[in-house]
VMD Tcl script that draws the C-alpha trace (Angstrom):
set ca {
  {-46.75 9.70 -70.50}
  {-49.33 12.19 -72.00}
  {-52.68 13.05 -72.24}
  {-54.11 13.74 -75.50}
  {-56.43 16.55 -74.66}
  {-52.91 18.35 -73.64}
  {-51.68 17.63 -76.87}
  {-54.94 19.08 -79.00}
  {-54.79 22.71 -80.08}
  {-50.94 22.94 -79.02}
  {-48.84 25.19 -81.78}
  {-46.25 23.71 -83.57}
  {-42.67 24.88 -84.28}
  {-39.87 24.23 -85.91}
  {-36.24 23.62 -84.59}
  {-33.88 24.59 -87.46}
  {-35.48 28.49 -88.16}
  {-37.81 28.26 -84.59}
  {-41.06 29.31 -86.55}
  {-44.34 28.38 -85.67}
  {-46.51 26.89 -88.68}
  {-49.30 24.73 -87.03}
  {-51.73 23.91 -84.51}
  {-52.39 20.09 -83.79}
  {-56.00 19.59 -84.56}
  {-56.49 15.81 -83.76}
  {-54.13 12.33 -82.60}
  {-54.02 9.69 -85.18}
  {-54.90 6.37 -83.45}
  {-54.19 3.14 -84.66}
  {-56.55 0.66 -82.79}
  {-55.32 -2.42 -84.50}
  {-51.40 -1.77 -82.17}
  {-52.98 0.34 -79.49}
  {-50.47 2.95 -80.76}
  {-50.84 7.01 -81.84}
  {-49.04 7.19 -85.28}
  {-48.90 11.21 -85.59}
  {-51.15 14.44 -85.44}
  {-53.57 16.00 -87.69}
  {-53.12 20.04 -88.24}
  {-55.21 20.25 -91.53}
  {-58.26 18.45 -92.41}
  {-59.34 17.58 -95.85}
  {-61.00 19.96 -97.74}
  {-62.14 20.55 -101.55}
  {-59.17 20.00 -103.86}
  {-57.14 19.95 -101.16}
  {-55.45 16.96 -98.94}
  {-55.51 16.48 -95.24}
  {-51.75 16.98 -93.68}
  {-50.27 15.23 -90.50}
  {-47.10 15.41 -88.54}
  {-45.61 11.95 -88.00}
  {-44.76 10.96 -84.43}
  {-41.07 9.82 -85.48}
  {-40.56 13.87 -86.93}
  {-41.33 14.89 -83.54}
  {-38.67 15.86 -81.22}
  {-40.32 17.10 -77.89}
  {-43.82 17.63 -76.69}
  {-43.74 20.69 -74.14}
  {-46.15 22.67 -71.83}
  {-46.99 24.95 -74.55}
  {-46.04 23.94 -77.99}
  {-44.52 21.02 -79.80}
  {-41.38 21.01 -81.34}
  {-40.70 19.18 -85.23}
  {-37.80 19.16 -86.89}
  {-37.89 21.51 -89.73}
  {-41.38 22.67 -91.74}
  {-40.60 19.51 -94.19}
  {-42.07 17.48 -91.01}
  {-45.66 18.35 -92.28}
  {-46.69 16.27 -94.72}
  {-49.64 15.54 -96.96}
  {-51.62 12.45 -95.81}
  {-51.49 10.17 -99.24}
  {-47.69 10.07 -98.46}
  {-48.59 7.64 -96.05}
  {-50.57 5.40 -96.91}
  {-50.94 3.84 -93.09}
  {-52.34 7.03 -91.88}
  {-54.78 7.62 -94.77}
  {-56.56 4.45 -94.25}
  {-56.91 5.39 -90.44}
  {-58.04 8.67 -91.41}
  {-60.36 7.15 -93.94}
  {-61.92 5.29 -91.00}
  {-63.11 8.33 -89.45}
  {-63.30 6.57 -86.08}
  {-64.34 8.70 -83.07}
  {-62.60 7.88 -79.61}
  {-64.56 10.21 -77.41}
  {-67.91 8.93 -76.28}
  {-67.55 5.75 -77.26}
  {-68.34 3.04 -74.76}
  {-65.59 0.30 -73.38}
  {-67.56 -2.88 -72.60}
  {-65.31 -6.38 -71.89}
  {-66.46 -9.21 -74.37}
  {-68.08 -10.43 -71.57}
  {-70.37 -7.11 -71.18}
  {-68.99 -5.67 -67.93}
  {-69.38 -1.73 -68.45}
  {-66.20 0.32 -67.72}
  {-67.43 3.39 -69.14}
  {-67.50 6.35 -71.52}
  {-64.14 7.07 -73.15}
  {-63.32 10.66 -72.49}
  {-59.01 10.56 -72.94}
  {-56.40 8.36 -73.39}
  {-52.69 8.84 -72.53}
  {-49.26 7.71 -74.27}
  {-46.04 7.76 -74.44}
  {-44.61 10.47 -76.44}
  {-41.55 8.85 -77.94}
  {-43.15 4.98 -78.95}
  {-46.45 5.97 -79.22}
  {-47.98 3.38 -77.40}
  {-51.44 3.95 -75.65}
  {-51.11 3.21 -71.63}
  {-54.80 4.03 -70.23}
  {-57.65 5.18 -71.23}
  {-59.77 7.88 -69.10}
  {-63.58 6.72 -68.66}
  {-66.40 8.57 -67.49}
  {-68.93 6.53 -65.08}
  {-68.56 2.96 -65.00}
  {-68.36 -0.02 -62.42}
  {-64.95 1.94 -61.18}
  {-65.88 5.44 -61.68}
  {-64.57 7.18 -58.58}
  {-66.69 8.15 -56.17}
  {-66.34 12.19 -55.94}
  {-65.12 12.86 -59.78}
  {-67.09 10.00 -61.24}
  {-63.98 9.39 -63.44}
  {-61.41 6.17 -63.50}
  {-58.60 4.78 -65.69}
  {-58.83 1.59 -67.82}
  {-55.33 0.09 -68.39}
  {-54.74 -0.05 -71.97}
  {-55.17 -3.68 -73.42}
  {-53.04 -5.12 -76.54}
  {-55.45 -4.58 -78.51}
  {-58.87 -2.49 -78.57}
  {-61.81 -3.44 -81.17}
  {-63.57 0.02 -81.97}
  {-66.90 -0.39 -83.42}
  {-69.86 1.87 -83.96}
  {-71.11 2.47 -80.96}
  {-68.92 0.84 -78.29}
  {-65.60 -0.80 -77.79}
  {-64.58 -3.93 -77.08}
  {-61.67 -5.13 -74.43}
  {-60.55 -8.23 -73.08}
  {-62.29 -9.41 -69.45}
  {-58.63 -9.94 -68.37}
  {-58.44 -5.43 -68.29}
  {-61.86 -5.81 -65.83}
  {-59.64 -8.32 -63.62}
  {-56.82 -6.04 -63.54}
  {-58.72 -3.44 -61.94}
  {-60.83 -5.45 -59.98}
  {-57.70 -6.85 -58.48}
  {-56.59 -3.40 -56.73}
  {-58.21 -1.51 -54.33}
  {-61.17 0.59 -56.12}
  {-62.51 3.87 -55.87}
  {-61.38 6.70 -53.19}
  {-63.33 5.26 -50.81}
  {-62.00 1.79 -50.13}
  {-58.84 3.53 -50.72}
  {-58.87 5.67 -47.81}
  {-60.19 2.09 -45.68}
  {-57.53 0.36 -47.59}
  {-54.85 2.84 -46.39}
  {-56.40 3.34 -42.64}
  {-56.24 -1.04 -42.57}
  {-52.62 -0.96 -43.28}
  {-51.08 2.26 -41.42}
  {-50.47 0.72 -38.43}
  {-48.99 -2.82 -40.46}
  {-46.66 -0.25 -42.38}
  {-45.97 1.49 -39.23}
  {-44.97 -1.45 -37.21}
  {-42.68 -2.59 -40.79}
  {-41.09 0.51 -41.30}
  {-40.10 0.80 -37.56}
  {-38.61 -2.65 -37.92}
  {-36.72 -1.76 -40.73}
  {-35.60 1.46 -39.73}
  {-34.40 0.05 -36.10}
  {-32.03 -3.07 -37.79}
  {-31.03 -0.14 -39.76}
  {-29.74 1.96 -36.88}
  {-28.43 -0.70 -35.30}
  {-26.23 -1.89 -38.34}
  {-25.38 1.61 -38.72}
  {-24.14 1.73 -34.83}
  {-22.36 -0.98 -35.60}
  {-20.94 0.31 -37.99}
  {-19.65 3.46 -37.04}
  {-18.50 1.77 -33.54}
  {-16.01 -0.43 -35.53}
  {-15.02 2.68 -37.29}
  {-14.57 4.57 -34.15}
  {-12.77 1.86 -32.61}
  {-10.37 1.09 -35.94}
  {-10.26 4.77 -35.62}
  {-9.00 4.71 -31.94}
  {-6.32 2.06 -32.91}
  {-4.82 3.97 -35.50}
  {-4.69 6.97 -33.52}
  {-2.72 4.70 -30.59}
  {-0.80 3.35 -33.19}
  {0.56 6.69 -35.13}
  {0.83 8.25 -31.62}
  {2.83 5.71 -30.27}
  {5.43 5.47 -33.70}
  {5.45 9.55 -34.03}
  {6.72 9.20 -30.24}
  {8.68 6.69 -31.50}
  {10.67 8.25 -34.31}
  {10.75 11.72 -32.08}
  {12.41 10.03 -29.56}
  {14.68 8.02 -31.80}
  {15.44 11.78 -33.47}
  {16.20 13.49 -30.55}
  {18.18 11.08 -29.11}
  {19.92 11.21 -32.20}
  {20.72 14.78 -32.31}
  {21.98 15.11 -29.35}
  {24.43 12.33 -29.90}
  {25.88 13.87 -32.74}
  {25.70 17.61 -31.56}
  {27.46 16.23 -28.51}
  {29.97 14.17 -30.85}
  {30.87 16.72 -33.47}
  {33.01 19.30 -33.51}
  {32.30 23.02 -35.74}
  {32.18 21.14 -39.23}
  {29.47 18.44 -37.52}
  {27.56 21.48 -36.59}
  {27.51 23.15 -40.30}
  {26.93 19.39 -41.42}
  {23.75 19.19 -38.93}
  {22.65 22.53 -40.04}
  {22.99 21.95 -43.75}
  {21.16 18.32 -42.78}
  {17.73 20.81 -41.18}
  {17.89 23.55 -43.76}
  {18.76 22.70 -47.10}
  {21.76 25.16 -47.88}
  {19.91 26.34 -50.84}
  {17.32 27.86 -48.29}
  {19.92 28.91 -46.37}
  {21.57 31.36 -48.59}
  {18.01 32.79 -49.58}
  {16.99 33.42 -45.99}
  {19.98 35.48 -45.10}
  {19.57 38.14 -47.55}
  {17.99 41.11 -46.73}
  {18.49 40.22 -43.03}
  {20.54 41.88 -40.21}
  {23.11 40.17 -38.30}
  {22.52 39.19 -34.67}
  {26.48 39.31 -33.98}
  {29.81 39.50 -35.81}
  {30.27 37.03 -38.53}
  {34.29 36.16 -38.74}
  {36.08 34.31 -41.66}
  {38.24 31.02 -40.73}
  {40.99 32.96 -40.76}
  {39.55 35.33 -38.28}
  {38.90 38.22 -40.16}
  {35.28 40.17 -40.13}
  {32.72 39.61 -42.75}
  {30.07 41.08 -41.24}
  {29.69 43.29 -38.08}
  {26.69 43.05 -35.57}
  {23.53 44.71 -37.13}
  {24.89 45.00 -40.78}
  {22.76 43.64 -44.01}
  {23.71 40.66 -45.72}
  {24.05 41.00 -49.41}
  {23.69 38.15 -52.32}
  {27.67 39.03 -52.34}
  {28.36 38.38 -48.58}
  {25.94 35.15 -49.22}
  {28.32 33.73 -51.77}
  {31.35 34.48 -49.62}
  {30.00 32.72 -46.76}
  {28.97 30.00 -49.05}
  {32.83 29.79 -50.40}
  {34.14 29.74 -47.29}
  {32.06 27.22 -45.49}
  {30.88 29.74 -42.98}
  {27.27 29.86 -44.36}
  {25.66 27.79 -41.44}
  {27.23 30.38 -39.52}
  {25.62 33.28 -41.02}
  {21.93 31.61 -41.03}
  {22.25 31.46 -37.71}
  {23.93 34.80 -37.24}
  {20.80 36.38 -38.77}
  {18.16 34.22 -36.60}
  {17.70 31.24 -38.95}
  {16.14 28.36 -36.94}
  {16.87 24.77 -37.02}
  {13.83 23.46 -36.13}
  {11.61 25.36 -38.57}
  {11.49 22.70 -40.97}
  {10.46 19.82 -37.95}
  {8.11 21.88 -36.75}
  {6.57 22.58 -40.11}
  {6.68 18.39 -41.04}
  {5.47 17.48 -37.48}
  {2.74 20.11 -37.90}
  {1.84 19.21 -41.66}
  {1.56 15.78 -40.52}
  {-0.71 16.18 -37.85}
  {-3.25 18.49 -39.73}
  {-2.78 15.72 -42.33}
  {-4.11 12.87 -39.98}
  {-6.90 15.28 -37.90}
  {-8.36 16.13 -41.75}
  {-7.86 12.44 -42.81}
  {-10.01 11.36 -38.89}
  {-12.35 14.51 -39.34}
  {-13.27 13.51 -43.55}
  {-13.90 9.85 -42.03}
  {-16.51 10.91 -39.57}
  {-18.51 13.17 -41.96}
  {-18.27 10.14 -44.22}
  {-19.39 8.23 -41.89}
  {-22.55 10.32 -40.70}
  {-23.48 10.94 -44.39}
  {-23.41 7.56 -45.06}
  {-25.76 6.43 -42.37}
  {-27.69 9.77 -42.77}
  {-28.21 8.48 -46.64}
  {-28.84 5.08 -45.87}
  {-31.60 5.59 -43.11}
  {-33.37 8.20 -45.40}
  {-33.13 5.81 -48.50}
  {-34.42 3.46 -46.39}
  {-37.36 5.60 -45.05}
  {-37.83 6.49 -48.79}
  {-37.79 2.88 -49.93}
  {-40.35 1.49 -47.23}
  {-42.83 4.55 -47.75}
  {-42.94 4.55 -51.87}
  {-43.62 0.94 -51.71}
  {-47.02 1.26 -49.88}
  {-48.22 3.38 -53.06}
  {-47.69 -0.34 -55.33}
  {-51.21 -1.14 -56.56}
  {-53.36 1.67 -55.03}
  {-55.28 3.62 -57.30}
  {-54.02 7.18 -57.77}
  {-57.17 10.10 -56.66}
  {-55.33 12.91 -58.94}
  {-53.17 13.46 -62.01}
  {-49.43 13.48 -60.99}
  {-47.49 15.76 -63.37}
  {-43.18 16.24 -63.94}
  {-42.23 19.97 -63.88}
  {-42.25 19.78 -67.96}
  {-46.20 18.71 -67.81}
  {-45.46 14.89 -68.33}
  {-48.18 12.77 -67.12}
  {-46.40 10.37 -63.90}
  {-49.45 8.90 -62.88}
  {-53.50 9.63 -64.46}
  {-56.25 10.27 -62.15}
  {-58.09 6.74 -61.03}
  {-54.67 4.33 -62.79}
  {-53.15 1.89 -60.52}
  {-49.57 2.17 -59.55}
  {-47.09 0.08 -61.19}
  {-43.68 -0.85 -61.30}
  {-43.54 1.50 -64.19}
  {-45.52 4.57 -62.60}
  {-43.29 4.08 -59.25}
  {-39.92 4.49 -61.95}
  {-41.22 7.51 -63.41}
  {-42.27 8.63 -60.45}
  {-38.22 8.43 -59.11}
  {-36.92 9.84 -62.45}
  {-39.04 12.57 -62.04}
  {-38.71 13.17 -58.59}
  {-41.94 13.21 -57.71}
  {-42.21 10.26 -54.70}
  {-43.84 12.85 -52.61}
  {-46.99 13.82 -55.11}
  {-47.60 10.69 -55.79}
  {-47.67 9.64 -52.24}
  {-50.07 11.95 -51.41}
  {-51.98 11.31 -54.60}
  {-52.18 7.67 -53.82}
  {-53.96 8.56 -50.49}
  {-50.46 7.95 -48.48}
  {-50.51 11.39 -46.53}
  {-52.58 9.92 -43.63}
  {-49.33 7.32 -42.96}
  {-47.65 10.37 -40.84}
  {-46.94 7.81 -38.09}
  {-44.63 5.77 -40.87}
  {-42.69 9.45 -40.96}
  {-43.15 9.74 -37.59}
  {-41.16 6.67 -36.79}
  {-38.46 7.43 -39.01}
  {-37.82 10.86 -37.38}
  {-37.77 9.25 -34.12}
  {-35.49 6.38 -35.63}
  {-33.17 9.13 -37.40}
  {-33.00 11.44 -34.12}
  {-31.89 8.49 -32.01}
  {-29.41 7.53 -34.19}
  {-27.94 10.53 -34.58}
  {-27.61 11.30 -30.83}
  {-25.95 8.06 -31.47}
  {-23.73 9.01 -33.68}
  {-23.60 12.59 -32.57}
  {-21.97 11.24 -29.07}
  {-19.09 8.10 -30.88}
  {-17.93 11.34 -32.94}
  {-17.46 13.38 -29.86}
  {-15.24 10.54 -28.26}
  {-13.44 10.58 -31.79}
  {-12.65 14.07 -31.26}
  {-11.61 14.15 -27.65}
  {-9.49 11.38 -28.93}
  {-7.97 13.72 -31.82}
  {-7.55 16.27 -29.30}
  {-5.43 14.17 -26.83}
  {-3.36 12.94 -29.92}
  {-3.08 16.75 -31.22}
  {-1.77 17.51 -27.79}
  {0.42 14.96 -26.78}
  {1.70 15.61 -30.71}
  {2.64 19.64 -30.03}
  {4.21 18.85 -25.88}
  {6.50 16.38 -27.92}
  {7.64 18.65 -30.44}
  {7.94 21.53 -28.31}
  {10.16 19.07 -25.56}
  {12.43 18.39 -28.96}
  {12.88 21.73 -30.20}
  {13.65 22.74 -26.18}
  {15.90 19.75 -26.15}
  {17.95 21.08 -29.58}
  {18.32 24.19 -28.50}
  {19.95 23.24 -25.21}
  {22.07 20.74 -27.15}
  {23.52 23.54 -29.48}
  {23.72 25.58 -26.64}
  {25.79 22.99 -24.71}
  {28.10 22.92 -27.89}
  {28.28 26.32 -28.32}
  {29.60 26.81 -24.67}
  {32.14 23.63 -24.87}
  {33.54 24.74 -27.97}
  {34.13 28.41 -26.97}
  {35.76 27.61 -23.16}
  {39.28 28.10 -23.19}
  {39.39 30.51 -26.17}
  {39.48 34.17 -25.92}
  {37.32 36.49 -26.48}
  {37.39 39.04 -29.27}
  {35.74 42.06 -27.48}
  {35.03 43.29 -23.93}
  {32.35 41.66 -22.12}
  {30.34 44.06 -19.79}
  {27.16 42.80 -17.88}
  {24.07 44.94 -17.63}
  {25.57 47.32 -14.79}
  {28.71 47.94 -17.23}
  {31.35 45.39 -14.80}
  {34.15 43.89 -16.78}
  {33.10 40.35 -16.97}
  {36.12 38.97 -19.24}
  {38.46 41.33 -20.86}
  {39.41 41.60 -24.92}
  {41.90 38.25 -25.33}
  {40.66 36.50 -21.83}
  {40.17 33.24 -21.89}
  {36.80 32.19 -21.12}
  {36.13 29.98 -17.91}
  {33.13 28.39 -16.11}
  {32.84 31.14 -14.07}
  {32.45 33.52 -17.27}
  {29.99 31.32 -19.03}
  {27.79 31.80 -15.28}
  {28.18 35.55 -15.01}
  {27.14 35.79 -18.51}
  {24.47 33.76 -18.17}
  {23.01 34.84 -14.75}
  {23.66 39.00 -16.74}
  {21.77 37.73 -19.98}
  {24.97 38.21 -21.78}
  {25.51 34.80 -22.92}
  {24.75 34.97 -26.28}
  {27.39 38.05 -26.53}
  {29.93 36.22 -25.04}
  {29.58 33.07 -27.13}
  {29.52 35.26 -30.54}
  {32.85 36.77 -29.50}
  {34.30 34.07 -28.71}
  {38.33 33.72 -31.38}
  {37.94 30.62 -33.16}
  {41.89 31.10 -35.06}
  {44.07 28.06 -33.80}
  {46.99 30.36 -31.93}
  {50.86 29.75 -32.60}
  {52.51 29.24 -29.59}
  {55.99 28.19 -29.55}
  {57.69 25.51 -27.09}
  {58.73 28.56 -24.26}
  {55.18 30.02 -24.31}
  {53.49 26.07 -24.33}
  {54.33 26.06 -20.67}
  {52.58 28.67 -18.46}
  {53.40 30.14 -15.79}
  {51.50 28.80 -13.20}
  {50.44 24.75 -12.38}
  {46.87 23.53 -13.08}
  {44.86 22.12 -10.18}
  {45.46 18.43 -11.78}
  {48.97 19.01 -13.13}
  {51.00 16.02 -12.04}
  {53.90 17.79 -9.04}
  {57.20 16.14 -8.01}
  {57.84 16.85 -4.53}
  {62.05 17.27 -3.40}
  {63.26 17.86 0.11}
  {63.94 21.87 -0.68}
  {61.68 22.35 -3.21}
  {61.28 20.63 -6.29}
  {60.67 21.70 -9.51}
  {57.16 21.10 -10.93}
  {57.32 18.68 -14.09}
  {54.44 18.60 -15.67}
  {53.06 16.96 -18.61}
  {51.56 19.60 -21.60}
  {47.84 20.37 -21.70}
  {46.25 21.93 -24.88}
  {43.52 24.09 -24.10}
  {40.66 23.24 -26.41}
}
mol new
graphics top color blue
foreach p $ca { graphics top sphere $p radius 0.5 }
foreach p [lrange $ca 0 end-1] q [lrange $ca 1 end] { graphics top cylinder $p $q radius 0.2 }
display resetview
């Protein structure tokens, strides 16, 4: 909406070159549809025709100037025949007099207001009058279908009189008008605002509890699966024999990874060939070439670990993945949660608080950033002034223009509302987190009791697969004492020196892994085990014994 003294003695430009090439002199008002056609920017002179700018050429009306398409958008008034008869009229809008047909005064015209893209006439400003307000003297008559302009006054029908007598006039009753129905709106918008909260804590209590249950719920199947998992592993670590281990590595770490892991690295201890040759000693680097090698010889599980490679990287990465996955999925739920409420309370505020401006009348002009008229000094809010109003984004000034800025109780109560629902919600978040936190935790002790539990299992394995065997190298403890010798078998008692000297590892990485060829004679040796089966004579019998391969 705009007002027409805005419009008068703005410059005109044009959009295709941006050139300015008139000022608007005057609106051209057609009384017979309540409707400005265009905009006068030169009168008629000697020999020389009036010109207008038709509203339809018009593409915006601005703070400063108005913008036309091109300079072809002026035009000489016998073009259109419509605006030269209205011209021809010479009718003057300011001064003139608004009287009902049934004689009521309303006033002096002094303005009128449209709408810049139809044209149409929404209000007229009047000076004095049965409504004139009481400190500017000014009010706003509601345009009427049609308005009958004669010489010295204009006519409207008595049904624009009702329309204004039906609202709450002048600044004066509507400052009683507003004081009457604080406390009302008060005690409505507290109401309102407390069935909000309340279906809000709802709400967010089902949401916390569904939330609850699917914590239980994933806690109890992760448990599930871990323990299922471990259980598992150890079977088959327990089961299998040194191609189940390369299967169970090759199973954790793709082989793929494997090979690209190793190079570059240093070995931990020496890496032997089936066959029981060397591929790499202790501390040496593993090239792409010693990669493949291991690769073609099956070994390569062997030289991941060799070189530090973990087989629980990859579970701890998924276990951890997965739990940042459901703590960001619980956290995003919450904030949706609290926004959502926090959107819905102030809508709700916002709702209850713009409604109490319907039919007051407005005590000043409420303007859009771009100088668009929301709301005219003395008109009556409408369903249509309330939509422009949120297009805008100006609930607020119009509000306050409508006299609304003594209802600070209505705010009052919705800050009081807001704060105690969000304590509310402020403390069902906190038991969601303490919840997420117990989950988080319980999550980590169970993947750290698996990846302990692994590593015992392949150490278990380790140890029963190198008992029995030799070893490949001298085994010294820390004070330099011959634990096992190079080609003694290792025993129980080894494995616990080593152990208790921190040796282990050393012991179990030197540990010959070639299948020996010992013949019938050296099968038997030369002295009895502790559970070899002894046949007793009356001299002394000779021991027959059944064979035992040493694994």
């Amino acid at each position: 909406m705009r007002k027409g003294s805005d419009v008068i003695d703005k410059i005109v430009v044009t959009f295709d070159k941006g050139k300015k090439i008139e000022r608007i002199l005057d609106l051209i008002f057609d009384q017979k549809h309540n409707q400005i056609l265009g905009f006068l920017v030169e009168e008629k002179r000697l020999f020389r025709a009036a010109k207008v700018i038709p509203l339809e050429e018009v593409r915006a009306i601005g703070l400063d100037a108005i913008v036309v398409n091109s300079k072809e958008s002026v035009v000489k008034v016998h073009r259109l025949p419509e605006i030269k008869e209205i011209l021809h009229q010479n009718l003057v809008l300011k001064g003139t007099r608004i009287l009902t047909t049934e004689g009521l005064n309303l006033g002096a015209l002094v303005d009128l207001f449209f709408d810049e893209h139809s044209g149409q006439v929404e209000g007229y400003e009047v000076s004095g009058g049965v409504f004139a307000d009481a400190y500017s003297g000014r009010s706003f008559v509601p345009a009427p279908e049609t308005l009958i302009i004669g010489d010295d006054v204009a006519f409207v029908p008595p049904q624009t009189a009702q329309m204004m007598q039906e609202q709450v006039g002048g600044i004066r009753k509507a400052v009683q008008a507003t004081e009457d129905r604080l406390q009302e709106s008060a005690q409505t918008a507290n109401r309102s605002l407390q069935s909000a909260s309340q279906t809000a804590g709802e709400q967010l209590q089902s949401s916390v509890e569904n939330m609850n249950r699917r914590l239980q719920s994933a806690s109890q199947t992760v448990g599930e699966q871990l323990e299922a998992a471990t259980d598992a592993t150890n079977s088959k670590l327990q089961d299998l024999n040194r191609d189940a281990s390369a299967f169970l590595t090759n199973n954790l770490v793709d082989p793929a990874e494997q090979k690209i892991s190793v190079i570059g690295k240093r070995v931990e201890r020496d890496v032997l060939t089936p066959d029981g040759n060397v591929l790499l000693l202790e501390g040496q680097e593993v090239t792409l070439v010693d990669a493949e090698a291991a690769d073609r010889m099956n070994i390569l599980d062997e030289l991941y670990q060799a070189t530090g490679g973990s087989l629980t990287a990859n579970i701890s990465r998924n276990l951890k993945a997965a739990t940042e996955s459901t703590s960001n999925q619980i956290q995003s739920a919450t904030r949706s949660v609290a926004a959502n409420l926090r959107e819905s309370v102030d809508g709700l505020a916002e709702y209850v608080a713009i409604q109490q401006a319907r039919g007051r009348r407005v005590l000043q002009t409420v303007r859009a950033d771009d100088g668009l008229i929301i709301a005219a000094s003395g008109q009556i809010v409408t369903e249509s002034v309330l939509e422009r109003a949120q297009i805008y984004g100006k609930q607020a000034e119009l509000l306050s223009a409508a006299g609304l800025a003594l209802a600070s109780a209505v705010s009052s109560t919705a800050s009081d509302t807001w704060l105690e629902t969000k304590v509310q919600l402020h403390d069902r978040a906190s038991v969601a987190q303490r919840n997420l936190n117990s989950f988080w935790q319980a999550l980590k002790e169970k993947a750290e009791e698996l990846q302990g539990r692994s590593t015992q299992a392949m150490k278990k394995q380790r140890i029963e697969q190198a008992l029995g065997r030799p070893v490949t190298r001298v085994i010294l403890d820390p004070k330099d004492n011959v634990i096992l010798n190079v080609g003694e078998l290792i025993t129980h008692r080894a494995v616990r020196q080593a152990e208790e000297s921190g040796v282990l590892n050393i012991l179990l990485s030197s540990v010959y892994m070639k299948e020996p060829e010992i013949s019938e004679r050296e099968l038997r040796a030369e002295e009895y085990g502790m559970a070899a089966l002894v046949h007793h004579s009356n001299e002394r019998s000779q021991l027959e014994a059944k064979s035992i391969l040493v694994n």
